[in-house]
C-alpha positions in Angstrom: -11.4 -24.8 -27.1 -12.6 -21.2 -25.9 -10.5 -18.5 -25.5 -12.6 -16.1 -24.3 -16.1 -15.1 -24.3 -18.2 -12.3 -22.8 -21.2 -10.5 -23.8 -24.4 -9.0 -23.0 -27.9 -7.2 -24.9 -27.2 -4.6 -22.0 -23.9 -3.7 -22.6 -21.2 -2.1 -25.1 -17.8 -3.5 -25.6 -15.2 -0.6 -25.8 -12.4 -1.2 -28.7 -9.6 -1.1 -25.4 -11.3 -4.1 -24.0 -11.4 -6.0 -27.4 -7.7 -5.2 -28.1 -6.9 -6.5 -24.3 -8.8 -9.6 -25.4 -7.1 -10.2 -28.6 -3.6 -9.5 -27.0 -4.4 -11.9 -24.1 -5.4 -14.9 -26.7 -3.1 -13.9 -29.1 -0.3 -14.2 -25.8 -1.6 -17.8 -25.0 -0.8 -19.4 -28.7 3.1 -18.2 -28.0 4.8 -16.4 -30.7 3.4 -16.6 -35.0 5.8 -16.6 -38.0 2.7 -16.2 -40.8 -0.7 -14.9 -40.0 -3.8 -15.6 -42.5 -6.7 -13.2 -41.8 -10.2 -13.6 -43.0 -12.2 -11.0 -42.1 -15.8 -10.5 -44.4 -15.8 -7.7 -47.0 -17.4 -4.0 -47.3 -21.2 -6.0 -47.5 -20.3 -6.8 -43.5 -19.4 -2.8 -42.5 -21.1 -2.9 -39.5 -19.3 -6.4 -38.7 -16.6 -4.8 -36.4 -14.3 -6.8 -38.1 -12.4 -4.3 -39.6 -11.3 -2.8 -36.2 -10.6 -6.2 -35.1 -8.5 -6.9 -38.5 -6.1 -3.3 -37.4 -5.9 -4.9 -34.4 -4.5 -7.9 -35.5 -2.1 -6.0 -38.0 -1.0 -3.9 -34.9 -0.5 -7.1 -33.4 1.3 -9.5 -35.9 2.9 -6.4 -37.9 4.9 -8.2 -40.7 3.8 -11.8 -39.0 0.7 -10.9 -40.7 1.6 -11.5 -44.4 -2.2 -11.8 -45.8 -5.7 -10.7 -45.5 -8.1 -12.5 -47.4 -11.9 -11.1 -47.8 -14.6 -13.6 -47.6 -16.0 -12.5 -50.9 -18.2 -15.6 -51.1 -19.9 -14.6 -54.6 -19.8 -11.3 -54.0 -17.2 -8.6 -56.1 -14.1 -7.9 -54.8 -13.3 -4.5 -52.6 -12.4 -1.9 -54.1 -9.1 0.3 -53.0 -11.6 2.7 -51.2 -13.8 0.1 -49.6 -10.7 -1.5 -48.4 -9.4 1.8 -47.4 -13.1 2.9 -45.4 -13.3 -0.6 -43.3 -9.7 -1.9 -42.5 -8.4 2.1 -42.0 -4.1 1.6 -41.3 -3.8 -1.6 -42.8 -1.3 -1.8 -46.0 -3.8 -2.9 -49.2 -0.8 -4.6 -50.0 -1.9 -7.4 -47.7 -5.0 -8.1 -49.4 -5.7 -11.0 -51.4 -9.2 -11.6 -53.8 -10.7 -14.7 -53.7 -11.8 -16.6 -56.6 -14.9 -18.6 -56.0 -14.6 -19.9 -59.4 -11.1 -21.3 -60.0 -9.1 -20.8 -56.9 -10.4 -23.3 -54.9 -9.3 -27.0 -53.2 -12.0 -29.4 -52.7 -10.6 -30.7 -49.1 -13.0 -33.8 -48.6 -16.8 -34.7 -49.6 -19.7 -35.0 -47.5 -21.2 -38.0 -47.9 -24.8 -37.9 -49.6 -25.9 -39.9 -47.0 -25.3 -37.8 -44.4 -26.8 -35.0 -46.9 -30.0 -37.6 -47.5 -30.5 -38.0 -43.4 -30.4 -34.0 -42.4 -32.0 -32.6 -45.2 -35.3 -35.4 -44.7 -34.8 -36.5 -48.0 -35.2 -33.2 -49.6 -31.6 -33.4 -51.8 -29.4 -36.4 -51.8 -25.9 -35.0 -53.0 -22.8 -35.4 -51.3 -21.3 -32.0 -50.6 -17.8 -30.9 -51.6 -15.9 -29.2 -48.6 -13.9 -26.5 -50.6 -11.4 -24.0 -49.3 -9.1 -21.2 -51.4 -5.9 -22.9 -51.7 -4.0 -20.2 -49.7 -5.3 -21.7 -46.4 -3.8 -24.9 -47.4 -0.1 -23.1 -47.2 1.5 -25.2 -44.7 3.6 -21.6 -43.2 0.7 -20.3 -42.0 0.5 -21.2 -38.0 -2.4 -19.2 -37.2 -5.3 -18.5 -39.3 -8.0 -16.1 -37.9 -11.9 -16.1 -39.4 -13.3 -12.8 -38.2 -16.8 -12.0 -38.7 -20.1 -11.2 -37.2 -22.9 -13.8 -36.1 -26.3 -12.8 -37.3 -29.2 -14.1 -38.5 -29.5 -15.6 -41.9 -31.3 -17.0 -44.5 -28.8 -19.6 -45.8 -27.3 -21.0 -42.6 -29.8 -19.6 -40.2 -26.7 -17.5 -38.4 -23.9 -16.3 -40.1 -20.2 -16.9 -39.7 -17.9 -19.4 -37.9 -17.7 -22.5 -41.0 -19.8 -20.4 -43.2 -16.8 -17.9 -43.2 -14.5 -20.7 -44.7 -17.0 -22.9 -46.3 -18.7 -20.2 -48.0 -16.8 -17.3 -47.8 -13.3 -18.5 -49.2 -15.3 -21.4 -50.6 -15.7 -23.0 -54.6 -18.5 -22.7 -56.5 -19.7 -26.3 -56.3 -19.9 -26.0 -52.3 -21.6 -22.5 -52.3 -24.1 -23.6 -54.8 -24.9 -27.0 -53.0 -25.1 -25.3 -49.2 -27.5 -22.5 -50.5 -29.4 -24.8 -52.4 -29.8 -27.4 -49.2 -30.8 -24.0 -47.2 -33.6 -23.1 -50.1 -35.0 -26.5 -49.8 -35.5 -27.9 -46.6 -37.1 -23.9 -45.8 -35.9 -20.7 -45.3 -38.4 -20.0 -42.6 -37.2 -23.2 -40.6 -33.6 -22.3 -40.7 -33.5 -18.0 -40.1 -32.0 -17.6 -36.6 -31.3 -21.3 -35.9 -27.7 -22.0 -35.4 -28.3 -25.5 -35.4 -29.4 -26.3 -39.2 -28.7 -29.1 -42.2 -26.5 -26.6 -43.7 -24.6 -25.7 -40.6 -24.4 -29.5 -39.9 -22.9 -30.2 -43.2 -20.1 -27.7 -42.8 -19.6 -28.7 -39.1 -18.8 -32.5 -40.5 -16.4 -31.1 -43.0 -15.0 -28.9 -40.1 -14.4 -32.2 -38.0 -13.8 -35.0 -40.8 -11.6 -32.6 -43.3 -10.1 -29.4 -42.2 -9.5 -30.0 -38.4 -5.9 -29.5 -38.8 -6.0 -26.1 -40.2 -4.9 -23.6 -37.3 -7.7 -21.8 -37.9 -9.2 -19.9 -34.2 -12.3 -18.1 -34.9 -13.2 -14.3 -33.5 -16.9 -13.9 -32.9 -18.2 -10.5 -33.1 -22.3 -9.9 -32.0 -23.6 -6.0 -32.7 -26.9 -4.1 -32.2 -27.6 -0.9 -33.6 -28.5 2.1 -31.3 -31.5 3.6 -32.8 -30.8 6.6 -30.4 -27.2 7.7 -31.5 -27.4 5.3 -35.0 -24.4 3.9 -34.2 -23.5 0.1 -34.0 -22.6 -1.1 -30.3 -20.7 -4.2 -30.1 -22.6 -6.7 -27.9 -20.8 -9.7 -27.5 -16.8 -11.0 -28.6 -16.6 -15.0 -28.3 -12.9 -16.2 -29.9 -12.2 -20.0 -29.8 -11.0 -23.1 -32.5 -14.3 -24.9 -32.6 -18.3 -24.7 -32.2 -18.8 -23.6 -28.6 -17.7 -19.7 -29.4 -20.2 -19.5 -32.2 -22.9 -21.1 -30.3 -22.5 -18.5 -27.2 -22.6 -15.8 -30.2 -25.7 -17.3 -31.6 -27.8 -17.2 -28.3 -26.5 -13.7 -27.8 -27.4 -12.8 -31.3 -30.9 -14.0 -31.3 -31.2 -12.0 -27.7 -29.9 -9.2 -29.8 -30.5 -8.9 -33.2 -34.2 -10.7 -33.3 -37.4 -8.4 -33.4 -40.6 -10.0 -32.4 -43.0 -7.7 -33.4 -46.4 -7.8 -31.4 -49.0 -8.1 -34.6 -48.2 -9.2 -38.1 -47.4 -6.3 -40.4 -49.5 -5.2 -42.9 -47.2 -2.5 -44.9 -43.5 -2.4 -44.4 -40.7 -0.3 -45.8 -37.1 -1.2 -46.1 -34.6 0.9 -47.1 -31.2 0.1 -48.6 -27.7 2.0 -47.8 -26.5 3.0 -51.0 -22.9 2.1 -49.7 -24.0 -1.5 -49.0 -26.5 -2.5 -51.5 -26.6 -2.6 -55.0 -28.1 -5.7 -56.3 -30.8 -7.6 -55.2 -28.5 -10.7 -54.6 -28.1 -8.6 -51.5 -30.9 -6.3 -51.4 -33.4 -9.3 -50.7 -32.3 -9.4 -47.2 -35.4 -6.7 -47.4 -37.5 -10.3 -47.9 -35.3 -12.7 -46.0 -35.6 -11.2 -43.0 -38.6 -10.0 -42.8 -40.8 -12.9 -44.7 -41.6 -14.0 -41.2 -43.2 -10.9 -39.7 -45.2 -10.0 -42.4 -49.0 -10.7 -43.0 -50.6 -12.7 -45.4 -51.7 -10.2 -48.3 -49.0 -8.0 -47.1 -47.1 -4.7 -48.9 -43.5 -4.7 -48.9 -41.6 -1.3 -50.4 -37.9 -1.6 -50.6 -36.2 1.5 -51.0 -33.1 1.1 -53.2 -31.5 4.4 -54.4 -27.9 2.5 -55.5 -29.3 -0.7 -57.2 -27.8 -1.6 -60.8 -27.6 -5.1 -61.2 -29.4 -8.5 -59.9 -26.4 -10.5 -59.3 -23.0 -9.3 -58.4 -21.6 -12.2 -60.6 -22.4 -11.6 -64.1 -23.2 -15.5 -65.1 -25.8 -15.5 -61.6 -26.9 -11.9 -63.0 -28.0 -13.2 -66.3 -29.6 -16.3 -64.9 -31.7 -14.5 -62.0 -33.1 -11.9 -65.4 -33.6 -15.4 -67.2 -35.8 -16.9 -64.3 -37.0 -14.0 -62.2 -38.2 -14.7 -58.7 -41.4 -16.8 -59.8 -41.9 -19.2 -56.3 -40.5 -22.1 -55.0 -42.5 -24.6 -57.4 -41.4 -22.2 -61.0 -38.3 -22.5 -59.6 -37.7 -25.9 -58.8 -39.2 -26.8 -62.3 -36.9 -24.2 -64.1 -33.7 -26.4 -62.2 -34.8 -29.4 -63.4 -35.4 -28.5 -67.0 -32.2 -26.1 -67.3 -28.7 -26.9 -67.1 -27.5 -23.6 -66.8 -29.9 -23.2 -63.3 -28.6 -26.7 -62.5 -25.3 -25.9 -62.6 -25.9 -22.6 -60.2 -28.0 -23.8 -57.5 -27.0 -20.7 -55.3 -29.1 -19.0 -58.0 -31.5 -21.4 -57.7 -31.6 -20.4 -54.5 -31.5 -17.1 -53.9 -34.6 -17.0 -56.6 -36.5 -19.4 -53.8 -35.2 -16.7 -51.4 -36.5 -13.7 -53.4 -40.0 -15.0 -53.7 -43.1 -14.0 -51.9 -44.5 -17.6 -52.9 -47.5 -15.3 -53.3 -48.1 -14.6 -50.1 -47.2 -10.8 -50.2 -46.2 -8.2 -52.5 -42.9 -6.8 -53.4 -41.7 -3.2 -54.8 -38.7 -2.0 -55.4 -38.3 1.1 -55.9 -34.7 2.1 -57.2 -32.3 5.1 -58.4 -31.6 6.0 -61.6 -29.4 2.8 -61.9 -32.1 0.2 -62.5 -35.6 1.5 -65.3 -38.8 -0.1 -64.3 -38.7 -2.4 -67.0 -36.4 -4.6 -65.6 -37.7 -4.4 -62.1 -40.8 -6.2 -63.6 -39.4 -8.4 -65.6 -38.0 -10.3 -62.7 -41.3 -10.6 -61.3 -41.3 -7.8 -58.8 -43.5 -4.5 -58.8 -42.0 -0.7 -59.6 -43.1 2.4 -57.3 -41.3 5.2 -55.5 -41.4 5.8 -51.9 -40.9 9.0 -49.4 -39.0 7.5 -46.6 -38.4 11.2 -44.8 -40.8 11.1 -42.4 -40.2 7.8 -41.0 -38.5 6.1 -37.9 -37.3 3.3 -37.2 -39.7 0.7 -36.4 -44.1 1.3 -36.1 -45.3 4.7 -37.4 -49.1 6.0 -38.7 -49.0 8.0 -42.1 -52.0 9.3 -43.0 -53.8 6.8 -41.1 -52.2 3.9 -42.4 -49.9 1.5 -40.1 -46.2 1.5 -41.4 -43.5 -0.7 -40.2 -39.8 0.9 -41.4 -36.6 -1.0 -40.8 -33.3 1.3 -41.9 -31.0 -1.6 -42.4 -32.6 -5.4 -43.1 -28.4 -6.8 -42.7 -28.5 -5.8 -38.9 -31.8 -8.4 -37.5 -34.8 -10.6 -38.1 -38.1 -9.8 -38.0 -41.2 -12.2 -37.1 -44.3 -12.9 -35.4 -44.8 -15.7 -33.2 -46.8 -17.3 -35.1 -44.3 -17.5 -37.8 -40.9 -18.6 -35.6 -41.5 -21.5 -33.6 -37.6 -22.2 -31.6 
């Protein structure tokens, strides 16, 4: 069912209007005893789902007994992280996830189904796994928060993903991402209808469809003007048709057809946001498709330390380096400890070029050239200064610059057929 839905590329919501809207939903499901919240964590800032998550406390009050981060892989929030995106809310409320060991496998997608969407390109089943708090039969209301976006996974973040992948186990995460990497990133990036999102969509019908889980929407654009984030679009429901609205609003919004492929572009990376590559390549991801063949890609890095933010994914992305689709692929089938971690697997797919185009990074302090390069990627440093946001000419030479890869995609027609 939706609940409410209302958005436009031309307009801003104001936080009044999404509290009215949460208040009025929240007034239709009748009174709550326990509240689950699970909103995404400090790599989804600019989400707005931290305003949304006081909101809900300001709401619920004590009704609202836990807050759950969608940490996915990713490393748990620190005190001041928590502290920066969910302002007034108690830290008392929040609760880690463990990908690893905290997890319920809730049903299995059969490999059939797996075989059929995917075109033959992986034939496992898929285990639909959850963190065993949402299984707590008090809760009566559990609300995924999160922004829909493009991405190179699922083709637009959020709605299942937030469950499935965000609260999820380590065999489900490693399957989905590895289904994503296979069938082709460039087929799935701002698609909301994928094989990965239709894999999480059967599990949402077949295994977890009496969870009382209602999901909150959130589209955003950045206003290159002011360099603030505007919130677009708010679409809150209990199934698919709120994150579909979201997705066509999203790819109004956050997708960047640029008029001529581009020849030389530099991304840069918020230090607050990114400091691996596990989720500084959204620098390739989302810009793989706008960029020319023989292409120069500089991403500007000044916080990166590590590959992975999990330190067994960590040691297997310095093991195998981002080497192409076809190294990779070889690498899983020879090596248990890459068969084991196909999100790895993955993400290495993700992080390639295939050799179409070349990649620098060029970090802080926290990351020597040595290791840079011996995951397969160049060294430099870069002066982003004199740059703005989109085409510019430096000494003669045709720049594209992009401030924030997380907030859009970036392609030429000829590269993104819909």
């Amino acid at each position: 069912m939706l609940y409410f839905a209302e958005g436009s590329k031309d307009r801003t919501i104001s936080p009044e209007e999404v509290r009215r809207a949460l208040n009025s939903v929240f007034d239709s499901l009748g009174k709550k005893k326990r509240v689950l919240a699970i909103p995404p964590d400090f790599t989804r800032f600019n989400s707005y789902a931290g305003p949304i998550t006081e909101m809900v406390y300001d709401r619920f009050g004590t009704a609202l007994t836990d807050i759950m981060p969608a940490l996915g892989t990713h490393s748990p929030m620190t005190e001041s992280q928590i502290e920066r995106m969910f302002g007034h809310v108690p830290h008392n409320l929040f609760r880690v996830h463990d990908w690893r060991n905290d997890v319920v496998t809730v049903g299995e997608v059969p490999s059939e189904y797996v075989r059929e969407i995917s075109e033959g390109r992986v034939s496992y089943s898929w285990p639909a796994q959850v963190n065993r708090l949402l299984l707590d039969p008090s809760f009566d209301l559990i609300l995924s928060i999160g922004q829909v976006v493009p991405h190179e996974v699922i083709g637009m973040a959020n709605y299942t993903k937030n469950i499935f992948v965000g609260v999820g186990g380590a065999d489900g995460i490693n399957r989905s991402h590895y289904l994503g990497a296979t069938y082709g990133m460039e087929r799935i990036m701002g698609r909301a209808d994928t094989p990965v999102r239709a894999v999480m969509e059967y599990a949402r019908e077949h295994f977890i469809g009496s969870l009382p889980i209602l999901y909150i929407q959130t589209v955003l654009a950045k206003n290159f003007s002011t360099g603030k984030m505007e919130l677009k679009g708010l679409f809150i429901g209990d199934d698919s048709e709120c994150f579909k609205l979201a997705s066509r609003l999203s790819l109004e919004t956050n997708f960047n057809m640029v008029e001529r492929p581009i020849r030389k572009c530099v991304v840069y990376l918020d230090p607050e946001e990114f400091k691996s590559t596990w989720l500084g390549n959204k620098a390739i991801y989302r810009t793989r498709m706008a960029l020319a063949d023989g292409a120069e890609l500089i991403i500007v890095a000044p916080a990166l330390k590590e590959f992975g933010e999990d330190p067994a994914i960590d040691s297997l992305i310095r093991k195998y380096g981002y080497r192409g689709t076809p190294h990779t692929l070889k690498a899983v089938e020879e090596n248990a400890d890459l068969r084991d971690n196909l999100s790895a697997a993955a993400h290495l797919i993700h992080g390639s070029s295939e050799g179409r185009f070349t990649i620098t990074y060029c970090p802080g302090s926290g990351m020597p050239r040595q290791e840079i390069e011996s995951v397969g990627f160049g060294y430099g440093r870069y002066d982003i200064s004199s740059l703005k946001e989109g085409w510019n000419v430096i000494d003669g030479e045709e720049v594209y610059y992009i401030s924030n890869p997380a907030l859009g995609l970036w392609a030429h027609p000829d590269r993104f057929k819909d």
